[in-house]
N, C-alpha and C positions, 0 to 999 in steps of 0.2 A: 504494500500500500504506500509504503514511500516513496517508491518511485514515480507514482502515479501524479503524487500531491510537488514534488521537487519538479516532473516533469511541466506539470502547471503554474509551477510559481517563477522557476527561471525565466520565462522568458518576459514576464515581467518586473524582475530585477533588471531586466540587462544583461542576462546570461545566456549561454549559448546550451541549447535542450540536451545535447549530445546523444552518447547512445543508450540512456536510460530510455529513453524515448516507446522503444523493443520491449522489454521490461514491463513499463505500463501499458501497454497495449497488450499484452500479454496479460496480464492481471483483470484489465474490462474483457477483453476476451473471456476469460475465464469465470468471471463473475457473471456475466450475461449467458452463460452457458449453463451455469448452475440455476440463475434463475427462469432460464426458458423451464429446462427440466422440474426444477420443483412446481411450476404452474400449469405444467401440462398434464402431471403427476394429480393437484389437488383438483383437474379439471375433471380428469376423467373420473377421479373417486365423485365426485359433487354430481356429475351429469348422468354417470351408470348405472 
């Protein structure tokens, strides 16, 4: 998760994102992946 949040705040310091960059992208990636699954998960229990 810190990558995520350094990757957002550099480049409004003035700092250059580098290749943390990968990192967070990799972290939303993954996070959005767990939540598709747990909501398609409490969908089908809720609708079947």
């Amino acid at each position: 998760m810190t990558s995520i949040v350094n990757t957002v705040r550099n480049p409004f310091s003035g700092q250059p994102v580098g290749t943390e960059i990968w990192v967070a992208l990799a972290w939303c990636l993954g996070i959005l992946e767990l939540g598709y699954a747990l909501s398609v998960m409490v969908y089908r229990r809720c609708a079947g």
